[in-house]
C-alpha positions in Angstrom: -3.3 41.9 13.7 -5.5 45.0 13.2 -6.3 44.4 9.6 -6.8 40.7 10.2 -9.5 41.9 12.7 -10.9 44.2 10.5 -11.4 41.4 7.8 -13.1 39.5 10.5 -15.5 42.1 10.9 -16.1 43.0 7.6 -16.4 38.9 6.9 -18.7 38.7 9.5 -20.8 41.4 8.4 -21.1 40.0 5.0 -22.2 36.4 5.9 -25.2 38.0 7.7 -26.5 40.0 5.2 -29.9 38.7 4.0 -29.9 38.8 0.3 -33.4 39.0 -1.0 -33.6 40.4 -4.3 -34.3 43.9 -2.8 -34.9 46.4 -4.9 -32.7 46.7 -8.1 -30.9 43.1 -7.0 -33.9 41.8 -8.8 -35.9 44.3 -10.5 -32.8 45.1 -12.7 -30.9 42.3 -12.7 -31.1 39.0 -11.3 -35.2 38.6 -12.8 -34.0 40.3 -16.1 -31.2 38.1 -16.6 -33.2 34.6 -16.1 -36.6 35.6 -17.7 -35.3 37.7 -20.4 -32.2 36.8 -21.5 -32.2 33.0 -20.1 -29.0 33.9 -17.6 -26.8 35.0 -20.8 -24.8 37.6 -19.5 -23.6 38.8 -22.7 -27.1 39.5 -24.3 -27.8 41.2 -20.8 -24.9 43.2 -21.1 -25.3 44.2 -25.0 -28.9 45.4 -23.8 -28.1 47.5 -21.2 -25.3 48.7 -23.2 -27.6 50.0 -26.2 -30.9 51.2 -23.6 -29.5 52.2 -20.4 -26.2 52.1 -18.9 -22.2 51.9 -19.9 -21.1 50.4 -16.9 -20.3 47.2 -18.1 -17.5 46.2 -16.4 -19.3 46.7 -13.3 -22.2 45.2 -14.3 -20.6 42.1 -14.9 -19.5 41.7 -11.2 -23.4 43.0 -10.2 -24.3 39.7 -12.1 -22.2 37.7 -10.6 -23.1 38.7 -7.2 -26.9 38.0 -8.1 -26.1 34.8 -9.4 -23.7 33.7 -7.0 -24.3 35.2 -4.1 -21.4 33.6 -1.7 -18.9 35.5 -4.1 -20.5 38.9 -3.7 -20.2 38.1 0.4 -16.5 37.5 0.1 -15.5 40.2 -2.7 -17.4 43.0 -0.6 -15.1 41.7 2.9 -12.4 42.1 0.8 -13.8 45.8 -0.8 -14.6 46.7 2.9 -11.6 46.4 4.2 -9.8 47.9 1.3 -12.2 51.0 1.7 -11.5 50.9 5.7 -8.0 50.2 5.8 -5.6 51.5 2.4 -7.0 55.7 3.2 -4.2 54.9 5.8 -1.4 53.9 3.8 -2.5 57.0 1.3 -1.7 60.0 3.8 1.4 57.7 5.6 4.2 55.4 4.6 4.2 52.1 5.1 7.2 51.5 7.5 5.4 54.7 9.3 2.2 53.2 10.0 1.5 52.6 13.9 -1.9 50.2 15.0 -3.3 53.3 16.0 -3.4 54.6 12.6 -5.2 51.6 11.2 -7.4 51.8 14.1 -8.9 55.5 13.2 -9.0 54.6 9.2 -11.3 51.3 9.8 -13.4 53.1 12.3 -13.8 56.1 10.4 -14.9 53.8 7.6 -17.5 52.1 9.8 -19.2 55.3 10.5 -20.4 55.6 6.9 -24.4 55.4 6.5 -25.1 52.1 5.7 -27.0 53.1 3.2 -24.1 54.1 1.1 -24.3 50.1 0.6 -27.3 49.0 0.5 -29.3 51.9 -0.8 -30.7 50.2 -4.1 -29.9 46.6 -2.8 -26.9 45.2 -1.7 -25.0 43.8 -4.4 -25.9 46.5 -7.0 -25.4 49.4 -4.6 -22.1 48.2 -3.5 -20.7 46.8 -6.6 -21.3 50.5 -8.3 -20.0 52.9 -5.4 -18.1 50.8 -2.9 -15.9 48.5 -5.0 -15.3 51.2 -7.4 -14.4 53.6 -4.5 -12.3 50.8 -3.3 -10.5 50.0 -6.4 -9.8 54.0 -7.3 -8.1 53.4 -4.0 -6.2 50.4 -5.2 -5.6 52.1 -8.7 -3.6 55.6 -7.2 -2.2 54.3 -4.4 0.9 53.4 -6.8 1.2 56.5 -7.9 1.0 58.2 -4.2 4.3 55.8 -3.0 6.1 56.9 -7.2 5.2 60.6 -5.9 6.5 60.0 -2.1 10.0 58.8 -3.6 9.0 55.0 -2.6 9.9 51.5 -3.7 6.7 50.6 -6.1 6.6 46.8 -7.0 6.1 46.2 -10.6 2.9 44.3 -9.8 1.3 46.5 -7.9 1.5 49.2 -11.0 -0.1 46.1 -13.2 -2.9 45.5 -10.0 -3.5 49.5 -10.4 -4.3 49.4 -13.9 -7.0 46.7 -13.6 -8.5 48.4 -10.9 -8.7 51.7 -13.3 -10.7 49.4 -15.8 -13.1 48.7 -13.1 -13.3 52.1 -10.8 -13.3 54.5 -14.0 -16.2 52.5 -15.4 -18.3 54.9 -13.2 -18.8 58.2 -13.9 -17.9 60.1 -10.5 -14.4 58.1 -10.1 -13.4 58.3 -13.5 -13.6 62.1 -12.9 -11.8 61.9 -9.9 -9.1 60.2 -10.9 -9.0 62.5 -13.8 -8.3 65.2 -11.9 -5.9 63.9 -9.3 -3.8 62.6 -12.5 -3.8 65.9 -14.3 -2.6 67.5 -10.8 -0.2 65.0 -9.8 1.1 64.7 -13.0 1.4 68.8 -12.4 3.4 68.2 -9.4 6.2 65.9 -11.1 6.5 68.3 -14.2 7.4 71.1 -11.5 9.8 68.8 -9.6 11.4 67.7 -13.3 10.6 64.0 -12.4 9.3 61.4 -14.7 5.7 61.3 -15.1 5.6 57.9 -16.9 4.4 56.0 -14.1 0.8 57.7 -14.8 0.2 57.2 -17.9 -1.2 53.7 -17.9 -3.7 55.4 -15.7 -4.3 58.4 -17.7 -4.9 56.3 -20.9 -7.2 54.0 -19.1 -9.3 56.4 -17.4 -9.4 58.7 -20.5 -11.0 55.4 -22.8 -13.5 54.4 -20.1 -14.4 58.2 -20.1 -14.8 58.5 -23.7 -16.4 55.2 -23.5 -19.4 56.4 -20.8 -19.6 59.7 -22.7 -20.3 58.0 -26.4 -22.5 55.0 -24.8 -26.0 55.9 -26.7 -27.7 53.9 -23.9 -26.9 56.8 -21.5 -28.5 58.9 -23.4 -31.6 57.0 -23.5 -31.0 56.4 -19.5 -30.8 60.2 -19.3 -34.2 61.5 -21.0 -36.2 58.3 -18.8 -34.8 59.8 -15.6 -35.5 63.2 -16.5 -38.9 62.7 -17.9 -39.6 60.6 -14.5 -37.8 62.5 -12.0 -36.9 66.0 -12.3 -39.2 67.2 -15.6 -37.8 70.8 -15.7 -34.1 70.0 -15.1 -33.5 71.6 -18.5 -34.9 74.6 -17.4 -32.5 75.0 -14.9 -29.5 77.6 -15.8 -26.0 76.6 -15.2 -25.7 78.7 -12.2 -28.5 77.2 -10.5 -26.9 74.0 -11.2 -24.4 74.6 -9.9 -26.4 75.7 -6.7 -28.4 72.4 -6.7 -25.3 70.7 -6.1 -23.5 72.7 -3.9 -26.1 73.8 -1.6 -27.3 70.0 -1.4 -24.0 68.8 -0.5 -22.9 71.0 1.9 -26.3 70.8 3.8 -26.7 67.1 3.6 -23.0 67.0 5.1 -23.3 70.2 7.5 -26.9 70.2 8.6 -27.7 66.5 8.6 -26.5 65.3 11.7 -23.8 63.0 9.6 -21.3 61.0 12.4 -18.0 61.4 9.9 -18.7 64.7 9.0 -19.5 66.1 12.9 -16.0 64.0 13.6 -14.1 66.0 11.0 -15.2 69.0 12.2 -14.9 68.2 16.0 -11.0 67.0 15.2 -10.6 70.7 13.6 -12.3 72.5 17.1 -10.1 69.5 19.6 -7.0 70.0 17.8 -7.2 74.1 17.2 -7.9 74.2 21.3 -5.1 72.3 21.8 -2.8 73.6 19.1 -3.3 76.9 21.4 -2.1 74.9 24.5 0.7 73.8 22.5 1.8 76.3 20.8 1.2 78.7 23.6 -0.1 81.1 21.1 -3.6 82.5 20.4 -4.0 83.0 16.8 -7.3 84.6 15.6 -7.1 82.5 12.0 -7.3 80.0 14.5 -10.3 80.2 15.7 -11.9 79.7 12.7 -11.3 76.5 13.4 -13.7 76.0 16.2 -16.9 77.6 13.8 -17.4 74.5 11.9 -18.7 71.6 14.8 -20.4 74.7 16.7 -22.6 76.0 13.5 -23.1 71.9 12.4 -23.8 70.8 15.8 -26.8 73.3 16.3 -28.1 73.0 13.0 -27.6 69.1 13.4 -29.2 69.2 16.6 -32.3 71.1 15.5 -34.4 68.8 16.1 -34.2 68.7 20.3 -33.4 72.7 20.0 -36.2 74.2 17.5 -34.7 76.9 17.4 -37.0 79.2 14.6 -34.7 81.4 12.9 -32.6 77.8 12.2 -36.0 76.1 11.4 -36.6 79.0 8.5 -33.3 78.6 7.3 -33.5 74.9 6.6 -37.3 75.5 5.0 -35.1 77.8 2.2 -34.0 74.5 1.0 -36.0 72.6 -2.0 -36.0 70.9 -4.8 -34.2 73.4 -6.5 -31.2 73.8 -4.1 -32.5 76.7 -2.3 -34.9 79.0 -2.9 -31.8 81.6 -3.9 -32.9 84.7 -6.4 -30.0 87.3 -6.9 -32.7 90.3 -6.3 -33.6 89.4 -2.7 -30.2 88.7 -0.4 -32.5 87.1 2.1 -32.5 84.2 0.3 -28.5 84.3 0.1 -28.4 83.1 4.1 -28.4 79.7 3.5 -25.7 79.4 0.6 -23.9 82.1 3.1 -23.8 80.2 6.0 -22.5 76.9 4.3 -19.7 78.8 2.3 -18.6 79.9 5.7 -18.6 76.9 7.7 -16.5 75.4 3.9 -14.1 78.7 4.2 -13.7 78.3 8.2 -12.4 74.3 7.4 -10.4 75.3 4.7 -8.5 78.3 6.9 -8.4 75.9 10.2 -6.4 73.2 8.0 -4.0 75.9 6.6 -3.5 76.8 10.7 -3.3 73.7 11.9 -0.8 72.2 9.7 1.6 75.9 10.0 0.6 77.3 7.1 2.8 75.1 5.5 2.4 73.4 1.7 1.7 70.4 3.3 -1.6 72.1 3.9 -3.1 72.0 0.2 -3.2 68.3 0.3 -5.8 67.9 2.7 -7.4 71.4 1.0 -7.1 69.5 -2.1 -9.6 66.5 -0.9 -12.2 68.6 0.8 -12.4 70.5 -2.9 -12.8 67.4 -4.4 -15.0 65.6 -2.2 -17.1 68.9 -2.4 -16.7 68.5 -6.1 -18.0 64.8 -6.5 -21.2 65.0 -5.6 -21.4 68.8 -6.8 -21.5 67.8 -10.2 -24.6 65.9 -9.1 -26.4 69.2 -9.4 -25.7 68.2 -13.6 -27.6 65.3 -13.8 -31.5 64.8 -12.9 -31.6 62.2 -10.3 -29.7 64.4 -7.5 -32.5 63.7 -5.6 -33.7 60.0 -7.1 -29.8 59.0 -6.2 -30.3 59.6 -2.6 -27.2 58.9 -0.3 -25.0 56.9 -2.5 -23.8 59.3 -4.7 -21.9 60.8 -1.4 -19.9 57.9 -0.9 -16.4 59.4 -2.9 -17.4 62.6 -0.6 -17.2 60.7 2.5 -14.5 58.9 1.8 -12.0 61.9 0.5 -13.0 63.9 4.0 -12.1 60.4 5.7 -8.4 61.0 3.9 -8.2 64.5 5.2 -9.0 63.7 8.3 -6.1 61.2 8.5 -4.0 64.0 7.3 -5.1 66.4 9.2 -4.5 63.7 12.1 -1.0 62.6 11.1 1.2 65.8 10.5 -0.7 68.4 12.9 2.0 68.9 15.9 -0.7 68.4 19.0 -0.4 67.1 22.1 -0.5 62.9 22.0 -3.6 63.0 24.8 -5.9 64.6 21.9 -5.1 62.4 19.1 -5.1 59.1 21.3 -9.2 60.9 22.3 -9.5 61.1 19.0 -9.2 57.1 18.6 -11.2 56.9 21.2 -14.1 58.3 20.4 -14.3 57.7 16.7 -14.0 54.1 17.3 -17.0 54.4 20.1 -18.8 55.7 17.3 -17.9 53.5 14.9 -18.6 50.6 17.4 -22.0 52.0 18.0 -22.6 52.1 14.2 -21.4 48.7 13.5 -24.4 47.1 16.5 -26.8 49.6 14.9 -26.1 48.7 10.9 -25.7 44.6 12.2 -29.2 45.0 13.9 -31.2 46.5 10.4 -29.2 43.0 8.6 
């Protein structure tokens, strides 16, 4: 009943969209593909290919969603509810999953900046970052039931390696799922367990990999974008890459008043007060946990408080990252201050889950999610790329929080508030993103 609703929702939410051409809809696509290439897809494709962009398997379904625009509107339902409901069947097992659970993993989802969406226009924004975060979904959850010790259907193995084809055609996920491969396939070698299972996977992500890597037109895509928007990128060290992304990421998520972010870190201070209560313990590590919503929360809420030493703090922030120089530990504060409020979540999740192994799972998707749009700092259109590029972030703190929520030993009240507000907020995000449609 819950997903069915969801679907409605998401269904809903799709017919209403106004689909005007905005933005790269046309400019890059639909008016291309009818003026230029006289709606030939292949001779679209070839071009892009050779001047601008590998993502051609994407880019066919970008097409069709110009073209046919009734298609995109039922493929994205169908990508939104994958995105808002299957983070729920990765952290639990099937026969395990309660309404509730479903409940917090769609409005979690919902909270998401619509811009994540429709940042560049709808069908090109969401056929690059939410069907391909959607389909990475799709294309481990397979390998999450092989790793659990579950019953995996042969198709659903065959459904994860077309999904690969798709979500690995973009650079961020192919990374990704890279990286939870190597680990998982880690895992099995330690436990002596067959790690056949991933190799489809592997092999497919690897050739799309090897595929965006050798694509000249990326090349060509790379010295436009630098030449228009960041001109001394390449004088940038590594380090100070580096910096660019991380400082960027963590204040966008820390500092920026972000709904998902402020509910991960308020589930870490609700459930570390009453993991006291229930424990009947006090446990300094512990309240660590309650640092990260108080120190986002007042920089979030700068705006009413104007506070000046917090107002100087965000003005160390620029194009550049921060203003960081290794001679002058002033400008340290900033890079400081996130890496704490990082450190604090990482040590409240080892608490609140008993110090257990259980714990580096969660640990494990903050690093990443931290990671994704880190290597943003590499490329230069961080800043041209806006919000959309934290899409995999979001989504991988979403997962942790349904970790976090499912095997932390609290009392029932607080995760059944939990619910509750999350899915005020997501309600309150739905009427706002229905009211900008």
């Amino acid at each position: 009943m819950v997903v069915g609703l969801v679907f409605l929702v998401c269904l809903i939410f799709n017919l209403n969209i106004h689909l005007t051409g905005f933005k790269d809809d046309g400019a890059l696509f639909l008016n291309p593909l009818k003026n230029k290439f006289d709606g030939n897809f292949l001779s679209f494709l070839i071009y892009r290919y050779n001047t601008w962009s590998s993502r051609i398997v994407i880019e066919i379904f970008t097409l069709i969603g110009v073209t046919v625009p009734i298609v995109w509107k039922l493929l994205n339902a169908v990508m939104m509810l994958i995105a808002a409901i299957l983070p729920a069947f990765l952290v639990k097992q099937y026969k395990d999953i309660r309404w509730t659970d479903l409940v917090l993993s769609a409005s979690l989802f919902f909270t998401f900046p619509i811009s994540f969406f429709s940042e560049t226009g709808w069908v090109a924004t969401s056929t690059n970052y939410l069907w391909v975060y959607s389909l990475g979904l799709v294309s481990i959850y397979p390998i999450v039931q092989y790793i659990r010790k579950e019953h995996v259907p042969q198709w659903l193995y065959i459904l994860s390696a077309f999904t690969t084809f798709y979500a690995s055609n973009q650079e961020q996920m192919a990374l990704l799922i890279l990286g939870f491969l190597l680990i998982f396939g880690g895992y099995l070698f330690t436990q002596k367990r067959s790690f056949k299972p991933l190799l489809p996977t592997l092999g497919i992500n690897i050739f799309s990999l090897i595929f965006v890597f050798t694509a000249k037109g990326n090349d060509i895509r790379y010295e436009h974008e630098l030449k228009n928007w960041f001109p001394d990128f390449e004088q940038l060290s590594y380090f100070k890459r580096i910096e660019l992304g991380y400082s960027s990421t963590l204040r966008h998520l820390f500092f920026d008043n972000q709904i998902t972010i402020l509910l991960f870190t308020l589930l870490l201070f609700v459930f570390t007060i009453t993991r006291f209560i229930y424990s009947k313990k006090f446990s300094l590590v512990g309240v660590v946990g309650l640092f990260p919503f108080i120190i986002s929360l007042f920089f979030s809420l700068n705006s009413f408080i104007n506070n000046g030493r917090v107002v100087q703090i965000l003005n160390m922030f620029n194009q550049y990252g921060t203003t960081f120089s290794i001679y002058d530990p002033k400008t340290w504060i900033p890079d400081i201050i996130l890496s704490i409020i990082l450190f604090t979540i990482l040590l409240s999740i080892i608490y609140l889950l008993d110090y257990q192994v259980a714990a580096y799972l969660p640990i494990l998707f903050i690093c990443a999610a931290i990671a994704s749009r880190l290597i943003m700092g590499f490329s230069p259109t961080i800043w041209a790329s806006a919000t959309r590029t934290y899409l995999f972030t979001y989504g991988l703190f979403m997962i942790a929080f349904l970790y976090i929520y499912t095997h932390s030993k609290v009392f029932n009240v607080s995760k059944l508030g939990m619910v509750l507000v999350t899915t005020v907020l997501a309600l309150y995000s739905l009427f706002t993103a229905f009211g900008t449609l």
